[in-house]
N, C-alpha and C positions, 0 to 999 in steps of 0.2 A: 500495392502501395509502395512508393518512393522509398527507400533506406535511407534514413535521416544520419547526415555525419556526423560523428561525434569527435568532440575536440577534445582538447584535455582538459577543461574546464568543466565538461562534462562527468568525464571518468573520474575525476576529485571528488565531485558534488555526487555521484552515484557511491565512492567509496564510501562517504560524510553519512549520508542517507542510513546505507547500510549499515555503519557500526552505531548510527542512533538507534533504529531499528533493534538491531541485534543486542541493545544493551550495552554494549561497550561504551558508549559515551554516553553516561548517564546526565540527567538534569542537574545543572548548575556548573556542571563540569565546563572547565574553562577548556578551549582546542589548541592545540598546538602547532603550530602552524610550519615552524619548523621540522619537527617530526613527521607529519605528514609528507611534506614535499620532499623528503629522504625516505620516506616508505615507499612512496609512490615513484622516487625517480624522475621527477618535474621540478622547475625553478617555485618560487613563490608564487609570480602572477597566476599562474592558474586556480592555486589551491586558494589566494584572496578573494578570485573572482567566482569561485565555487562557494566562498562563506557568506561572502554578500548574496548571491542568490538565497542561500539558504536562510539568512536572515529575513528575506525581503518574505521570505514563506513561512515565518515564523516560526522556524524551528528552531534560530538561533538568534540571542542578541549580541548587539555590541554595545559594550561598555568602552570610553575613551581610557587610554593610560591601561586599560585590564584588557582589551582584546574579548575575542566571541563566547560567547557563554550557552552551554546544550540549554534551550527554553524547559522551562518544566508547564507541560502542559493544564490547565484549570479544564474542572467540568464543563463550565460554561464553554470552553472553545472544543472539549470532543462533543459536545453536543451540538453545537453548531455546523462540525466539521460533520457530523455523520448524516445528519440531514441536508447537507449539500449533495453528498457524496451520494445519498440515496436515489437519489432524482436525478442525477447527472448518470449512472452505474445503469437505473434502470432505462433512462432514454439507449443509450448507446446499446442494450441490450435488443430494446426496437427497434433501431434501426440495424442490426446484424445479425434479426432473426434469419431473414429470407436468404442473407448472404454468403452462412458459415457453413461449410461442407463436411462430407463425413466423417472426414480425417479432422478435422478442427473439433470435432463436437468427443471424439474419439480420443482425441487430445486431455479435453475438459473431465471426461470420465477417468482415464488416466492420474490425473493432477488429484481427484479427489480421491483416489488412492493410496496415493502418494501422503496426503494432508492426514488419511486415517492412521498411517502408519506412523508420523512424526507426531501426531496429536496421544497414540497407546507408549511411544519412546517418552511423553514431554519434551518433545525437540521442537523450542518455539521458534529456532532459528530455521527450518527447514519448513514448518508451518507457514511461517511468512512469506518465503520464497515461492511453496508451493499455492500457496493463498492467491498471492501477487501473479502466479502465472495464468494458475485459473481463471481472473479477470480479464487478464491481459487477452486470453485467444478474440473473445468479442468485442472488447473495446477497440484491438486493433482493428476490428472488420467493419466497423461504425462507418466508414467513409466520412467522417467529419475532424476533417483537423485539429481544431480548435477545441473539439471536446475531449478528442485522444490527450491534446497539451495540458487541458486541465485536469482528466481524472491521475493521469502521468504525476504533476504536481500534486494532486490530495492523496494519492498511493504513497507518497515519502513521507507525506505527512503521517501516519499512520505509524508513529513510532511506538516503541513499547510503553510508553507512557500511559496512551489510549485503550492499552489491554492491563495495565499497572495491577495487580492484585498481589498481597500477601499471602493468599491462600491458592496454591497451585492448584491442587484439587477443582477451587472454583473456576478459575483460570481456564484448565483444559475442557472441562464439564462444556463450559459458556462453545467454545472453541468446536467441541463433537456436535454441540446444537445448529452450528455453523454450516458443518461442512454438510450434517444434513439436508438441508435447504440446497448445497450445491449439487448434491445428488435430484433435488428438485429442480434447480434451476437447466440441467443437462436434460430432464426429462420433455421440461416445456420449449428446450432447444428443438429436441427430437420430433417433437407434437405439432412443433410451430404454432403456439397456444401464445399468441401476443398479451392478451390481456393475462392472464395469468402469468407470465411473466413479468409483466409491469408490476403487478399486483405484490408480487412477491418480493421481488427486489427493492422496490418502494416504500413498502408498507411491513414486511415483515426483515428481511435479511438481515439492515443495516441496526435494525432496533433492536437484536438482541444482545449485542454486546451493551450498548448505555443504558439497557434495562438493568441487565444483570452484575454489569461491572461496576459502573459509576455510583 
């Protein structure tokens, strides 16, 4: 696949992502735009044109005279979000059953390693990374552009907000029932078991988190 350039508008909106993600910019929190473009080392325009993206994805709004504000996510939008996400996750899985090599699948078993260890720490910041990679080996191999652009765009979305919980405990619990499943979804790599992969990515993965959390 082609290596997609990344500009600085990009590298902003990947920063923004992440410290929503990570918690640092929590909901309603107003962004700083200043600060930003001094942390990062870039003029304004780029870090503008990374919040309007971000806006445009609902992760942030604007208010006139107050500038972007972190969106606080409602049930009704992770549940929306997570049934898109289910059936767009499990196509791209189908189509990069037959394509993903051993070292890629080898990869995926790795990364769910990885997730067991940050999930026994409570390192949700290392969990999401590893999370996000684990998708990442077959979404990249989909051969389908336009769906890599979209599940790319609902992977940011997926801020902490959509795992929001008071009680850590349940939080991680929901999180270990997760990566289980990843450990299933690397088997049905391995089998090349299509339908049971569909099956599972579709129908069970995405639902236990707005079962159990929401």
């Amino acid at each position: 696949m082609k290596k997609r350039y990344r500009s600085l508008k990009d590298h902003v909106y990947d920063y923004i992502a992440t410290e929503i993600q990570n918690g640092t910019l929590l909901p309603n929190q107003k962004i700083n735009e200043v600060a930003i473009a001094n942390q990062l080392e870039v003029s304004r325009t780029p870090v503008r044109e990374a919040l309007i993206q971000l806006a445009s994805e609902n992760l942030l709004e604007f208010f006139p005279r107050k500038g972007f504000i972190v969106k606080e996510v409602t049930t009704k939008s992770k549940l929306d979000v997570f049934q898109v996400v289910a059936v767009l996750d499990a196509l791209a899985a189908s189509l990069s059953i037959q394509l993903l090599t051993e070292e890629e699948i080898n990869k995926m078993e790795d990364m769910v390693r990885k997730i067991d260890l940050a999930i026994s720490q409570k390192n949700y910041s290392d969990y999401q990374l590893y999370q996000n990679e684990f998708h990442k080996v077959y979404i990249d191999k989909c051969n389908n552009e336009t769906l890599i652009e979209l599940l790319h765009s609902f992977q940011n979305s997926f801020v902490r907000q959509i795992y929001l919980s008071k009680d850590d405990d349940k939080l991680f619990s929901v999180l270990k029932q997760m990566n289980e499943q990843h450990s299933l979804i690397v088997k049905h790599f391995r089998d090349k078991d299509q339908e049971k992969l569909e099956e599972l990515i579709k129908n069970e993965h995405w639902k236990i988190t707005h079962i159990d959390m929401i």
